[in-house]
PDB file of N, CA, C, O and CB in Angstrom:
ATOM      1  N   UNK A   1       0.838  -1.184   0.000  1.00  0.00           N
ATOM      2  CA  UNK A   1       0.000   0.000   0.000  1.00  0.00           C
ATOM      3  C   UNK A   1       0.885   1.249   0.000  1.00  0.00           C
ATOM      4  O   UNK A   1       1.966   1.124   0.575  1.00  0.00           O
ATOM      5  CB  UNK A   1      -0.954  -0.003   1.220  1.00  0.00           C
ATOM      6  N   UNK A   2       0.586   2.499  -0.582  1.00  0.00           N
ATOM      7  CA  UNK A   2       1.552   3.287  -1.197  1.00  0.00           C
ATOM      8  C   UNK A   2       1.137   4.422   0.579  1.00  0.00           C
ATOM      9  O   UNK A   2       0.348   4.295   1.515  1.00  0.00           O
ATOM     10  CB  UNK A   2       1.103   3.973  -3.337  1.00  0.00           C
ATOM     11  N   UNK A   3       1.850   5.086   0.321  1.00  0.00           N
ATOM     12  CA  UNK A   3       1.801   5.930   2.024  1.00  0.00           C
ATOM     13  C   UNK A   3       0.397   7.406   1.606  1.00  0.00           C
ATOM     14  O   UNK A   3      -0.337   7.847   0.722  1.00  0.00           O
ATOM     15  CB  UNK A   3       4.203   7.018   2.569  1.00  0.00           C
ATOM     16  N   UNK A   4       0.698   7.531   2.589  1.00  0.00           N
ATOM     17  CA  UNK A   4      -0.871   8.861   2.567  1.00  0.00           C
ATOM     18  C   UNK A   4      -0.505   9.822   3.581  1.00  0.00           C
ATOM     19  O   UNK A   4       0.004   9.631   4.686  1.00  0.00           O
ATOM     20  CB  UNK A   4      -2.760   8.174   3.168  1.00  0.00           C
ATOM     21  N   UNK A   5      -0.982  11.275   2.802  1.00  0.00           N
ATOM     22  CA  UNK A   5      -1.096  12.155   4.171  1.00  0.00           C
ATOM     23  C   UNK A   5      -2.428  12.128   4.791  1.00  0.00           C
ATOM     24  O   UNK A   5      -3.552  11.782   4.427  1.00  0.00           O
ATOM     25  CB  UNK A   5      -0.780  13.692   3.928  1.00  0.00           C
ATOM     26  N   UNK A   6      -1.976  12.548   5.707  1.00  0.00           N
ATOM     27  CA  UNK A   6      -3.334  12.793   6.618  1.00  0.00           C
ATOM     28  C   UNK A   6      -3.833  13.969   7.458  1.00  0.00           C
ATOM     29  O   UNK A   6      -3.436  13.939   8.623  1.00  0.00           O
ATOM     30  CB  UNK A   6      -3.332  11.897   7.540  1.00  0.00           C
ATOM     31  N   UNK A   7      -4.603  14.980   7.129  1.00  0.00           N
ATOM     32  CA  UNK A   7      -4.740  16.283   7.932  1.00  0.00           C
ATOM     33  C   UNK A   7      -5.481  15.969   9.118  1.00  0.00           C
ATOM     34  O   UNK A   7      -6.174  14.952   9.155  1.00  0.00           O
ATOM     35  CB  UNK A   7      -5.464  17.446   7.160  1.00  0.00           C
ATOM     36  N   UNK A   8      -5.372  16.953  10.335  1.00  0.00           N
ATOM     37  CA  UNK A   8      -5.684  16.489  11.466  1.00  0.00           C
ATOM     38  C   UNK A   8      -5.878  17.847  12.067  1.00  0.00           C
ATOM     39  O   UNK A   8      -5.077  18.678  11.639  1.00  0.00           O
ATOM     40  CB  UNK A   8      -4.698  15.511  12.082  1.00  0.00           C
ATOM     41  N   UNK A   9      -7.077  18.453  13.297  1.00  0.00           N
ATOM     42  CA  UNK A   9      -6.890  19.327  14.082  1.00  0.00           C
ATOM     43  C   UNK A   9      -5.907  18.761  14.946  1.00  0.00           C
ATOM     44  O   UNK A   9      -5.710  17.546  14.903  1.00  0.00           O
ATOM     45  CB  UNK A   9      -8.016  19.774  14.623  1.00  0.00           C
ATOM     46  N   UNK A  10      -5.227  19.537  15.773  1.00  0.00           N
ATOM     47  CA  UNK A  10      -4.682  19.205  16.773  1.00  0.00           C
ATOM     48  C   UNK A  10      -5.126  19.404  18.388  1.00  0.00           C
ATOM     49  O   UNK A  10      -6.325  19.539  18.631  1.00  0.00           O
ATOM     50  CB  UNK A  10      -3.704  19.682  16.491  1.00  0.00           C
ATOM     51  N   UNK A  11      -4.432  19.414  19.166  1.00  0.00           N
ATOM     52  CA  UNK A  11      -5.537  20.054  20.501  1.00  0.00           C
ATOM     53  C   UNK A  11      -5.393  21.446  20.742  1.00  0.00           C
ATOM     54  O   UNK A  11      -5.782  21.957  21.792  1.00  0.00           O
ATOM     55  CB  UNK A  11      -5.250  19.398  22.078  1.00  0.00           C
ATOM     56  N   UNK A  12      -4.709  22.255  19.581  1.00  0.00           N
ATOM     57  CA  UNK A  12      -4.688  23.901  20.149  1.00  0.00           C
ATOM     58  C   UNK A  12      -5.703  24.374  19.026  1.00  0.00           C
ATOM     59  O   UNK A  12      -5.987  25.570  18.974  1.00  0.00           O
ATOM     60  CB  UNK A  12      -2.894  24.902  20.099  1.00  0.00           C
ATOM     61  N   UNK A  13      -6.240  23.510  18.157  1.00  0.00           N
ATOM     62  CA  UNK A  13      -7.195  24.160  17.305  1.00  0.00           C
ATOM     63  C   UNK A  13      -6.543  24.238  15.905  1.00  0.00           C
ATOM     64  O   UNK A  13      -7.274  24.339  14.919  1.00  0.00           O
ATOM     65  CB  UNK A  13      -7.599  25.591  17.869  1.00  0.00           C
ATOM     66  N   UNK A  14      -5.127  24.192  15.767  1.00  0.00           N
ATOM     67  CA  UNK A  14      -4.652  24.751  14.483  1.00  0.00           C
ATOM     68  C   UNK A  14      -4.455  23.144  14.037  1.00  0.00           C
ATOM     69  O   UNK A  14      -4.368  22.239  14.866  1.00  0.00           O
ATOM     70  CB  UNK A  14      -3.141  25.962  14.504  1.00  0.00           C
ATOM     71  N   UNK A  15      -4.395  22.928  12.450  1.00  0.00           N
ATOM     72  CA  UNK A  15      -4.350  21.787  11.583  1.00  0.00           C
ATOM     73  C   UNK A  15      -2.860  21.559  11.064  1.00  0.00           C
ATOM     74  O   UNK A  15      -2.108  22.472  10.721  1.00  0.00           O
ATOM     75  CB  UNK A  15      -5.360  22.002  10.387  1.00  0.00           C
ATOM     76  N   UNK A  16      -2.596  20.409  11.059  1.00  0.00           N
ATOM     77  CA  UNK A  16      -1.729  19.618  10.822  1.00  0.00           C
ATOM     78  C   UNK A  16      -1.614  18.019  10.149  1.00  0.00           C
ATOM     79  O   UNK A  16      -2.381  17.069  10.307  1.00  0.00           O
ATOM     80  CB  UNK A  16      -1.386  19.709  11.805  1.00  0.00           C
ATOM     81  N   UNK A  17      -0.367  18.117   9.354  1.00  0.00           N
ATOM     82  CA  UNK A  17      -0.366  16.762   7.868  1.00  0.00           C
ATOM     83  C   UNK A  17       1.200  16.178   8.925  1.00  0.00           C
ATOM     84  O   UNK A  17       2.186  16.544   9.566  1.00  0.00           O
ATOM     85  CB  UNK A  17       0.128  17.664   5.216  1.00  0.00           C
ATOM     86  N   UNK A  18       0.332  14.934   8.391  1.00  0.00           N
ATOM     87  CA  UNK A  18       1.490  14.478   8.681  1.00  0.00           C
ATOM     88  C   UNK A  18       2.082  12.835   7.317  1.00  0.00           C
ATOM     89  O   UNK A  18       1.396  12.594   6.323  1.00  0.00           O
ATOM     90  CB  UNK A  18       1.187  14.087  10.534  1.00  0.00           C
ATOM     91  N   UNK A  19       2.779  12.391   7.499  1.00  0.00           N
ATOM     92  CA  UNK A  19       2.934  11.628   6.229  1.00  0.00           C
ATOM     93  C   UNK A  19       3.483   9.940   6.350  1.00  0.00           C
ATOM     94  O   UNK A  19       4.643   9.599   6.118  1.00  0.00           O
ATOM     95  CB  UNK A  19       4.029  12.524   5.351  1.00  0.00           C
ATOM     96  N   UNK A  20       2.416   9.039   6.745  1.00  0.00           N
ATOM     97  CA  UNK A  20       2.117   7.597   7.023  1.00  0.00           C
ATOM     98  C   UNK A  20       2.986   6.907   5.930  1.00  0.00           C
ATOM     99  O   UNK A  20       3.100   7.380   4.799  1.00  0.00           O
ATOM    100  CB  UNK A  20       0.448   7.201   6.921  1.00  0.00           C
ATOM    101  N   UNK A  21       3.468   5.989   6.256  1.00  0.00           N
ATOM    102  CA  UNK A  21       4.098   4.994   5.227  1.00  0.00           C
ATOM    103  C   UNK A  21       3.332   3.973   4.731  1.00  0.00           C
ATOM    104  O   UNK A  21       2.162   4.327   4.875  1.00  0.00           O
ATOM    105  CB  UNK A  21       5.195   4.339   5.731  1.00  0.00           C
ATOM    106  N   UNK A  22       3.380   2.887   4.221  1.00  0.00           N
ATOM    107  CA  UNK A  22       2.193   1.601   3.444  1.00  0.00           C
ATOM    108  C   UNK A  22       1.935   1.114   4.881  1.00  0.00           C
ATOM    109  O   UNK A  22       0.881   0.831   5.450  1.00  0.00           O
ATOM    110  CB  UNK A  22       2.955   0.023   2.081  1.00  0.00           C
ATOM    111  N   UNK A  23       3.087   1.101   5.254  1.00  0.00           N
ATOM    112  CA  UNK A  23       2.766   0.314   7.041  1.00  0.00           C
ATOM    113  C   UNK A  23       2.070   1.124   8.372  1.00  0.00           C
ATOM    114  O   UNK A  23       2.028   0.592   9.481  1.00  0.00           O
ATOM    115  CB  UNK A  23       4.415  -0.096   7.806  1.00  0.00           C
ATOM    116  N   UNK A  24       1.568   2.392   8.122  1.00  0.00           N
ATOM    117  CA  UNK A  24       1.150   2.873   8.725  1.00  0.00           C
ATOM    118  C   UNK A  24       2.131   3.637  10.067  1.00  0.00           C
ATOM    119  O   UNK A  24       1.643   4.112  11.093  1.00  0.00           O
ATOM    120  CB  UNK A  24       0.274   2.062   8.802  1.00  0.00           C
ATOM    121  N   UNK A  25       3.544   3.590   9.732  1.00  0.00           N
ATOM    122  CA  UNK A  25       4.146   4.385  10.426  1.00  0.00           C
ATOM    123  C   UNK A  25       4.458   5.892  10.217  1.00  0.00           C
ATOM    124  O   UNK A  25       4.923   6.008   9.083  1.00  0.00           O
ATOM    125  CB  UNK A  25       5.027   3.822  10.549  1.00  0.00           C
ATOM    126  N   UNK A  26       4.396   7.044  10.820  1.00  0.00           N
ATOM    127  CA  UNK A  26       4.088   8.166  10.546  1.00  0.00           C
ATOM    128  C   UNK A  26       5.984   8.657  10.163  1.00  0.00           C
ATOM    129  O   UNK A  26       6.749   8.509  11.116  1.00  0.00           O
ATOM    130  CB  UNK A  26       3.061   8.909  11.925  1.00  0.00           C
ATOM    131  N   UNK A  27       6.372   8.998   9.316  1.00  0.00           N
ATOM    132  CA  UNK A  27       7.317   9.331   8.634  1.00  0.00           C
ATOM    133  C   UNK A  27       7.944  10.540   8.551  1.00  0.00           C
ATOM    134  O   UNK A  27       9.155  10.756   8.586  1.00  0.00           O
ATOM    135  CB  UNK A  27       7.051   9.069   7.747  1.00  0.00           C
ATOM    136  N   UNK A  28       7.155  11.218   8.453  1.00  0.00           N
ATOM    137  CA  UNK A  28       7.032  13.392   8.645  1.00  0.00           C
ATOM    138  C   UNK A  28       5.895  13.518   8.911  1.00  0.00           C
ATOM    139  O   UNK A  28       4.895  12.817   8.760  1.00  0.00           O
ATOM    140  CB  UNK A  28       7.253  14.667   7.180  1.00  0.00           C
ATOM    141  N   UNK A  29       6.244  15.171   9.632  1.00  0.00           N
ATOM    142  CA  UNK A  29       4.725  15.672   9.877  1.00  0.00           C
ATOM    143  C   UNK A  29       5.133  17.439   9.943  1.00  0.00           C
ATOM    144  O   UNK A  29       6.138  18.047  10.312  1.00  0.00           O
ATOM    145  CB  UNK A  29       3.875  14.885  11.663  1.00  0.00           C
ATOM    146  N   UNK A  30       3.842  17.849   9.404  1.00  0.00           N
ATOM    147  CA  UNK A  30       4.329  19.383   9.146  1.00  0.00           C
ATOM    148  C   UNK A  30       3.670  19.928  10.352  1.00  0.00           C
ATOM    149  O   UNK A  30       3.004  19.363  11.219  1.00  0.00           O
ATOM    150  CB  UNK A  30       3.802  20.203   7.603  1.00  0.00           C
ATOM    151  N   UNK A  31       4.181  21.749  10.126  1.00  0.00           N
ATOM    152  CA  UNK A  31       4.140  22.376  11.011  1.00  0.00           C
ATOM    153  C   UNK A  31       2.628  22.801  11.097  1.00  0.00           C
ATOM    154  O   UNK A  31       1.798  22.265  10.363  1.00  0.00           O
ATOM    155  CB  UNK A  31       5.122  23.279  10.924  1.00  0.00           C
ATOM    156  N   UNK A  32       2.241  23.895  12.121  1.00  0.00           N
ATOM    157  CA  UNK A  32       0.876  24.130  12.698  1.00  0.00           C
ATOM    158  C   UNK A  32       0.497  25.243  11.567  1.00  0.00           C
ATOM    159  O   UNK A  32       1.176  26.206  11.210  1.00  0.00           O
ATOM    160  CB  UNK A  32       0.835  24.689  14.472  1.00  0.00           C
ATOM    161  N   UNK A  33      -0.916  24.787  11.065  1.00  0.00           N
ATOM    162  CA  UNK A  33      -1.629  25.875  10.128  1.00  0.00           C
ATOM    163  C   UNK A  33      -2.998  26.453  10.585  1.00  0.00           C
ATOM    164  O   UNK A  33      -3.836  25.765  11.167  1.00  0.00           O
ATOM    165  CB  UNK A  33      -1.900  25.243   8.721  1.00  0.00           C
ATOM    166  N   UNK A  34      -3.150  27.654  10.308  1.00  0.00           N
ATOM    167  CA  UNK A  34      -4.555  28.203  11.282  1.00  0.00           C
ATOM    168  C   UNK A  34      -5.652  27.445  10.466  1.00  0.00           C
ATOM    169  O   UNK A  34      -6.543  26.938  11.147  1.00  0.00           O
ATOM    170  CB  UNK A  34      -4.929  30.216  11.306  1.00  0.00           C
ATOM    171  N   UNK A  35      -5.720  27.297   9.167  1.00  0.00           N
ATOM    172  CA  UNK A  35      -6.742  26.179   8.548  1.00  0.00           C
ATOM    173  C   UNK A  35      -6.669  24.830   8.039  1.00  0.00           C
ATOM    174  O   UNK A  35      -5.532  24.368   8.134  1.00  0.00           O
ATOM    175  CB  UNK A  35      -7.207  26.603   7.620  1.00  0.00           C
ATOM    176  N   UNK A  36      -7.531  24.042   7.523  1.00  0.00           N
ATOM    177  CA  UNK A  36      -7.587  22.969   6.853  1.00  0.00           C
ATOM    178  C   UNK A  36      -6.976  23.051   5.764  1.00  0.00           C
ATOM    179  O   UNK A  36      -6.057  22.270   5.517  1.00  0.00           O
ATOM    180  CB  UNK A  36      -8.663  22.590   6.681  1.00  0.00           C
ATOM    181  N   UNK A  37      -7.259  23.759   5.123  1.00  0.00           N
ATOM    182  CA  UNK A  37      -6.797  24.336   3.683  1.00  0.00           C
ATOM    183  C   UNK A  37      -5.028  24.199   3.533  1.00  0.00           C
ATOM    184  O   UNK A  37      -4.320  23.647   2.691  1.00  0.00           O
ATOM    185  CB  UNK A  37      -7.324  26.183   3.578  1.00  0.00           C
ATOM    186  N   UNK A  38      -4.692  25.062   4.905  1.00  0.00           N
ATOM    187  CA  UNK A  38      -3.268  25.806   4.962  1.00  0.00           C
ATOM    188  C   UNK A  38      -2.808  24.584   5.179  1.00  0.00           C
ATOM    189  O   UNK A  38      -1.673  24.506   4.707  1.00  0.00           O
ATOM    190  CB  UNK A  38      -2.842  27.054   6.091  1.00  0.00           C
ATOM    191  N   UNK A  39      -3.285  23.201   5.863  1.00  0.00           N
ATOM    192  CA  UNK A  39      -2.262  21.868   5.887  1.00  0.00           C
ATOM    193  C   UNK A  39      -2.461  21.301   4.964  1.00  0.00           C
ATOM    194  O   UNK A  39      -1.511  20.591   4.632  1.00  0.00           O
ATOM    195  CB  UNK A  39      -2.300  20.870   6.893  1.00  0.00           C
ATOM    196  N   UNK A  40      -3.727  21.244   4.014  1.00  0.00           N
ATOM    197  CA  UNK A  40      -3.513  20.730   3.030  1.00  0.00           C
ATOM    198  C   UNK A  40      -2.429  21.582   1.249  1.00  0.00           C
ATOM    199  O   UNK A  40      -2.147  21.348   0.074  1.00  0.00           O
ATOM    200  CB  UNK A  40      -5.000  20.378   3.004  1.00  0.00           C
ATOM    201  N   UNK A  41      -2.309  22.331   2.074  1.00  0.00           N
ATOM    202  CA  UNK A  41      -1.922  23.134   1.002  1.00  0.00           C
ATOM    203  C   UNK A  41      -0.030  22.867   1.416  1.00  0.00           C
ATOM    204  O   UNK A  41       0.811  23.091   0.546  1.00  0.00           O
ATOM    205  CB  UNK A  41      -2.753  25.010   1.114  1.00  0.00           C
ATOM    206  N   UNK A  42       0.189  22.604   2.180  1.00  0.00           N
ATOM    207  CA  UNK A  42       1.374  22.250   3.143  1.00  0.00           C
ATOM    208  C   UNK A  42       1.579  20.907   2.234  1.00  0.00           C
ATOM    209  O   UNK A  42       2.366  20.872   1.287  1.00  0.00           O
ATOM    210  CB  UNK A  42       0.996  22.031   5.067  1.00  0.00           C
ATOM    211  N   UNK A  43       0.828  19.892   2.615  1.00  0.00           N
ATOM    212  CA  UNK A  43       1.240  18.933   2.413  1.00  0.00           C
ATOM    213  C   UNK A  43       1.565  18.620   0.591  1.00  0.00           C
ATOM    214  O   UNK A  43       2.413  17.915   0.043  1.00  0.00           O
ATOM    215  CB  UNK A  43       0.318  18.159   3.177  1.00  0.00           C
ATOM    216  N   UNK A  44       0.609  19.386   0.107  1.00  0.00           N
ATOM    217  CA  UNK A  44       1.000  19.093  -1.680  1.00  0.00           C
ATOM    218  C   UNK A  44       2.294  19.718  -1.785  1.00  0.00           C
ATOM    219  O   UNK A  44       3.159  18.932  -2.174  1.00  0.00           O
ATOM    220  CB  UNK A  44      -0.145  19.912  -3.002  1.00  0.00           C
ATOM    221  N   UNK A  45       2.785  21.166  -1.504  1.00  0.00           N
ATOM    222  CA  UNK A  45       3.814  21.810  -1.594  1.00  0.00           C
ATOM    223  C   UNK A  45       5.097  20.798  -1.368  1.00  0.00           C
ATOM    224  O   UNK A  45       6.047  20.866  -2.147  1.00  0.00           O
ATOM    225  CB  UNK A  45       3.673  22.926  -0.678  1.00  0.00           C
ATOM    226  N   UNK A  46       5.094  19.642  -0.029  1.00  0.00           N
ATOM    227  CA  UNK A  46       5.699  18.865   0.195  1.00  0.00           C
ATOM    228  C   UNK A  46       5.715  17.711  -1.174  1.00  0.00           C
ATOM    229  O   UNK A  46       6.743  17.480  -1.810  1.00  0.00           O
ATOM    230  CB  UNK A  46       5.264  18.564   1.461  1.00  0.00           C
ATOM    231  N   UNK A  47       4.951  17.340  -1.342  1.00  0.00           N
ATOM    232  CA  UNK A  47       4.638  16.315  -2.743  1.00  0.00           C
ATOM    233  C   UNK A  47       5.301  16.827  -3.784  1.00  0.00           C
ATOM    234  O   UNK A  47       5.927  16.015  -4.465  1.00  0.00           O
ATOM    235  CB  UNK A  47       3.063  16.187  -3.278  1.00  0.00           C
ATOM    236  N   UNK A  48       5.345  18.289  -4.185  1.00  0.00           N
ATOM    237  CA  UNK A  48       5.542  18.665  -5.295  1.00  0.00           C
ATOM    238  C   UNK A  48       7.513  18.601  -4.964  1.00  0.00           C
ATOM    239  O   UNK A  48       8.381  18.012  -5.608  1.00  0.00           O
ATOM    240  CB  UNK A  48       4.557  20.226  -5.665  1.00  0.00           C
ATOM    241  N   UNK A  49       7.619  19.406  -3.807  1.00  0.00           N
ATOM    242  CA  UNK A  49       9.541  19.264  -3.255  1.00  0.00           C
ATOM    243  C   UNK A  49      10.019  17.760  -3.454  1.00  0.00           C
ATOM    244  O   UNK A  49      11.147  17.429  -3.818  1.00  0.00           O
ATOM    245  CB  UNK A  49       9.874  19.620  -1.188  1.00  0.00           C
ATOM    246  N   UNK A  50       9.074  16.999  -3.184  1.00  0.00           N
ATOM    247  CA  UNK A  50       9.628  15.994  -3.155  1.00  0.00           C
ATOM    248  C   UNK A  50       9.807  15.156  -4.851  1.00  0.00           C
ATOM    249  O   UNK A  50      10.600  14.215  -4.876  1.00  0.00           O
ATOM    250  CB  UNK A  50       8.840  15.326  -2.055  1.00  0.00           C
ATOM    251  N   UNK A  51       9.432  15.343  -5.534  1.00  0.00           N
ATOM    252  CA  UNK A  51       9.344  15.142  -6.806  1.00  0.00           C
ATOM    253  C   UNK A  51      10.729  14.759  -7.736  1.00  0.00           C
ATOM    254  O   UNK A  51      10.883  15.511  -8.699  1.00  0.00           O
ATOM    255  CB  UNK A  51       8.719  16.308  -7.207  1.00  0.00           C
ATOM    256  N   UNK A  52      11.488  13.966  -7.614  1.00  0.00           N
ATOM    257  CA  UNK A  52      12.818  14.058  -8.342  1.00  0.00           C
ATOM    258  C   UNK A  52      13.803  14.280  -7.260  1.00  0.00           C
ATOM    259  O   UNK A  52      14.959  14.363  -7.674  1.00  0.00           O
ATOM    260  CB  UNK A  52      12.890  15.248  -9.460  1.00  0.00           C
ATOM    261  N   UNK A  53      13.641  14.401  -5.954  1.00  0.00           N
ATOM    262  CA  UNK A  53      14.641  14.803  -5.154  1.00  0.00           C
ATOM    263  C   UNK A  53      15.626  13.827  -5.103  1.00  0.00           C
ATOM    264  O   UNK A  53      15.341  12.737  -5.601  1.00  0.00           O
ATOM    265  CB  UNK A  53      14.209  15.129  -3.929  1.00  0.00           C
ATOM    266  N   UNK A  54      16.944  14.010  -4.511  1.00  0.00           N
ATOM    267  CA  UNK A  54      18.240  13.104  -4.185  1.00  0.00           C
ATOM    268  C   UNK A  54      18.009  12.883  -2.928  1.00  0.00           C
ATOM    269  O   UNK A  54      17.314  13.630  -2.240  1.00  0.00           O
ATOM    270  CB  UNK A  54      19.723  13.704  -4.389  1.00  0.00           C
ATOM    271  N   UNK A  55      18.638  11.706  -2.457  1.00  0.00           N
ATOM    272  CA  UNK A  55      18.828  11.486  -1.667  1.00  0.00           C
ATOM    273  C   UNK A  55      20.663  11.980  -0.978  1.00  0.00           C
ATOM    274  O   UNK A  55      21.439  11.631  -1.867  1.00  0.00           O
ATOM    275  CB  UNK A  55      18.260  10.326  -1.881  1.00  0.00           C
ATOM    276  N   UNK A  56      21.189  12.392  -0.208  1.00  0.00           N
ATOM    277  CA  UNK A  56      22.662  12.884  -0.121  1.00  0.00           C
ATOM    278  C   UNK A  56      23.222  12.432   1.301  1.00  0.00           C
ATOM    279  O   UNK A  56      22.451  12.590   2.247  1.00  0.00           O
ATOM    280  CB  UNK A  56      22.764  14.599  -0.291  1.00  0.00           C
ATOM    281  N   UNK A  57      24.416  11.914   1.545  1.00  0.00           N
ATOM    282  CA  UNK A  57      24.959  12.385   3.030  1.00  0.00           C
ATOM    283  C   UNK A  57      25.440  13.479   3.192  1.00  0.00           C
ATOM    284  O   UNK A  57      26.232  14.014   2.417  1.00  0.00           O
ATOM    285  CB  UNK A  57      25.911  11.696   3.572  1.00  0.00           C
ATOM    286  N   UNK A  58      24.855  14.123   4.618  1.00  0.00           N
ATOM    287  CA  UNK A  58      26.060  15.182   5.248  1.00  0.00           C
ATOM    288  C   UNK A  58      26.786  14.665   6.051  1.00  0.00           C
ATOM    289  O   UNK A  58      26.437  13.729   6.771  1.00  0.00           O
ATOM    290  CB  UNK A  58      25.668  16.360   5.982  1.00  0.00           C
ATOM    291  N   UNK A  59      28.125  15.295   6.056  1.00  0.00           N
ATOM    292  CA  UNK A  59      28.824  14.623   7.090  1.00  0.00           C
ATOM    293  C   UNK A  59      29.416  15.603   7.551  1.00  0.00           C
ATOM    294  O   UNK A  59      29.544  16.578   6.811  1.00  0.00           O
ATOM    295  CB  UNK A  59      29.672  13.541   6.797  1.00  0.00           C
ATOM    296  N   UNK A  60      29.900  15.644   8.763  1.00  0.00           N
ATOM    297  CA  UNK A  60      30.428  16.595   9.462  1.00  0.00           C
ATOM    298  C   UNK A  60      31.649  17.117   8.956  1.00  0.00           C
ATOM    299  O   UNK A  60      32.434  16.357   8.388  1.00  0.00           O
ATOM    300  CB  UNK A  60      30.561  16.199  10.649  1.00  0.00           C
ATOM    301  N   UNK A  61      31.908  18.355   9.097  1.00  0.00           N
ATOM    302  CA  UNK A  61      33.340  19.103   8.578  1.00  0.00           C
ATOM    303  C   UNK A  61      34.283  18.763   9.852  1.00  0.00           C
ATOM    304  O   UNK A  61      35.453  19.145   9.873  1.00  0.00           O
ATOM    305  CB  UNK A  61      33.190  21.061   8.291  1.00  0.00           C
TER     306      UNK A  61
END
């Protein structure tokens, strides 16, 4: 099963995505938005960054 976000109130009122794997373990999760909208709008922005990205190490200097 492919992973899913999921928007959520939280307990201060403001909405939040967070991003489940096939296994249902929660993977990322974004920051606090005053609407529904604003986490869902969060979470595509994330979809779209993520699109072609690399994977890289940092390593310490």
């Amino acid at each position: 099963m492919a992973g899913k976000f999921e928007v959520y109130e939280d307990n201060s009122g403001k909405f939040r995505f967070r991003l489940k794997a096939g296994n249902g373990e929660v993977v990322a999760s974004g920051q606090a938005y005053a609407t529904r909208k604003g986490a869902h709008d969060g979470a595509a922005a994330v979809t779209r960054a993520v699109e072609g990205a690399k994977v890289v190490d940092v390593d310490k200097e």
